[in-house]
C-alpha positions as CSV (number, residue, x, y, z in Angstrom):
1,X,31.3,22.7,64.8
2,X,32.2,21.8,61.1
3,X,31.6,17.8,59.8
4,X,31.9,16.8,64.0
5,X,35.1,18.6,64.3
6,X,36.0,21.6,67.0
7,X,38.9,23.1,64.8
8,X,39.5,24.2,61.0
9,X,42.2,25.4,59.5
10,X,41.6,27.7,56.7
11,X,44.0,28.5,53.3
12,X,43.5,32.0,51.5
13,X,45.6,33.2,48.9
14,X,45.3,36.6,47.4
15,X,46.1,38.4,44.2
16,X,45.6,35.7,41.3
17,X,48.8,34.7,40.4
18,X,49.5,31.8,37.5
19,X,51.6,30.0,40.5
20,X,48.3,29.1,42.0
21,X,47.5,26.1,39.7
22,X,50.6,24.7,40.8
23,X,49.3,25.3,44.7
24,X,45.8,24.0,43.4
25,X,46.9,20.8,42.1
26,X,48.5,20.3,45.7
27,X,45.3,21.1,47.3
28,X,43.5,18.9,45.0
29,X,45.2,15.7,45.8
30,X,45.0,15.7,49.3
31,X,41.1,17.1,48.9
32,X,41.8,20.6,50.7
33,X,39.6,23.6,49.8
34,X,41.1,26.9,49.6
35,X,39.4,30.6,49.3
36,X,41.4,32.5,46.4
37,X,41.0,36.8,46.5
38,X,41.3,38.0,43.3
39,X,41.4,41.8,42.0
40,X,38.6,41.4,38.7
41,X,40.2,44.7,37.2
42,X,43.8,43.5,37.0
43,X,43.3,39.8,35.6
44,X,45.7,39.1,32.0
45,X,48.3,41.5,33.4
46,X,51.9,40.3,33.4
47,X,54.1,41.6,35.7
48,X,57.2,40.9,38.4
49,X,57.9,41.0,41.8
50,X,61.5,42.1,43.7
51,X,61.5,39.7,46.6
52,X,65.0,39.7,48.5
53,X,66.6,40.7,45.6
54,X,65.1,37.7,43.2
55,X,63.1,38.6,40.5
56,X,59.6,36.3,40.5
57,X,56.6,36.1,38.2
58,X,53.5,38.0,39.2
59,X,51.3,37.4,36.1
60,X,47.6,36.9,36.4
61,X,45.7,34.7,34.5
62,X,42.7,35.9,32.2
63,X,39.2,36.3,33.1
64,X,38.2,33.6,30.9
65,X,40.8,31.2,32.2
66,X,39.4,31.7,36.4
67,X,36.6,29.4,36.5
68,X,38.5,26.3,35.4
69,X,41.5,27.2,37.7
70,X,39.6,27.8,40.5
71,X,37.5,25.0,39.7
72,X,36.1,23.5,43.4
73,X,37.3,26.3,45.4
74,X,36.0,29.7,46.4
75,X,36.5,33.2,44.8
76,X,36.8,36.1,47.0
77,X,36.7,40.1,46.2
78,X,40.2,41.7,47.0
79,X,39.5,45.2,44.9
80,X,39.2,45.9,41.7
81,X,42.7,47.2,41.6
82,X,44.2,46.7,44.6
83,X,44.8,50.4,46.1
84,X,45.6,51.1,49.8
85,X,41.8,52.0,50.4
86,X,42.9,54.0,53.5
87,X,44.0,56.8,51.0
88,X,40.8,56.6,48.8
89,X,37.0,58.7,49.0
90,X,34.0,56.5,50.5
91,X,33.0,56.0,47.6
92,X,35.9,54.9,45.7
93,X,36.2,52.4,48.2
94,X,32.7,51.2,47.7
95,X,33.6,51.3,44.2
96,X,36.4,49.1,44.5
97,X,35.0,46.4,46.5
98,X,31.3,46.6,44.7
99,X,32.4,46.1,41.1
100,X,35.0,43.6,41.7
101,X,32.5,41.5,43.4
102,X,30.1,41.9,40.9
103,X,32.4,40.9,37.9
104,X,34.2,38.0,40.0
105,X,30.3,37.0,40.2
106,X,30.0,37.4,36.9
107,X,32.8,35.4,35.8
108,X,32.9,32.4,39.3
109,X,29.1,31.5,37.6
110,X,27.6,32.2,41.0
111,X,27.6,35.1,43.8
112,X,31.0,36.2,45.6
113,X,30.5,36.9,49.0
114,X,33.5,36.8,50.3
115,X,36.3,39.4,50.9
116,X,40.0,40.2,51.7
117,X,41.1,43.8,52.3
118,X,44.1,44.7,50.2
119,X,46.6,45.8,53.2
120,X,43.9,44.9,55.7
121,X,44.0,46.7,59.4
122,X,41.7,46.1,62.1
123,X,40.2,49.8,62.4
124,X,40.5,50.2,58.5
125,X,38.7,46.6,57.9
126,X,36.0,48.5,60.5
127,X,35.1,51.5,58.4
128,X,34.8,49.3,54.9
129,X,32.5,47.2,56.8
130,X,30.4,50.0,57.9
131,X,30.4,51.6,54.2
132,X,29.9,48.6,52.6
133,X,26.9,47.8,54.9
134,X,25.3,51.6,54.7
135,X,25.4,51.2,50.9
136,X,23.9,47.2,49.9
């Protein structure tokens, strides 16, 4: 149960992308919390995406500019870099997932203990799991 109720709904966005200030302020005013995944070792990059044949943004904001966007809602781990972890050593992975939640910590002001899987899968999300818990 969470404040007397049976059911949640839960919002998570990945990547850190400037368009999320724009979905924050939404959030904001109608006092919804949101978790955010963020890859630590690709924040200030600019860059664009090819969806359907439409060019779109894909810039991230600067490290120094996440704790006041984010303000109010939590900062997950999603990879330093955002590889397909599937294709990467056991300890790259641990790598990966490690030091991005160490410098998110770093730069939230408190610990990051959450985590999205870049690409995801339910026997892949099994094995990072295990790593992550055989190493911490």
């Amino acid at each position: 149960m969470f404040h007397g109720k049976m059911k949640a709904v839960t919002f998570s966005y990945d990547d850190a992308v400037t368009q999320d200030q724009r979905l924050i302020e939404i959030f904001n005013r109608y006092n919804l919390k949101c978790t955010f995944n963020l890859n630590s070792g690709l924040l200030g990059q600019a860059g664009m995406l090819l969806r359907e044949g439409v060019s779109v943004a894909h810039c991230k904001p600067a490290a120094n500019e996440i704790r006041k966007i984010y303000e109010g809602h939590e900062i997950a781990a999603h990879t330093l870099t955002h590889p397909a972890l599937s294709h990467l050593s056991d300890e790259d992975v641990i790598r990966e997932v490690e030091e991005d939640r160490k410098a998110l910590s770093e730069i939230a002001g408190y610990e990051v203990v959450g985590m999205a899987y870049p690409g995801g899968g339910v026997n892949f999300d099994h094995r990072v799991s295990e790593l992550i818990r055989k190493h911490t």
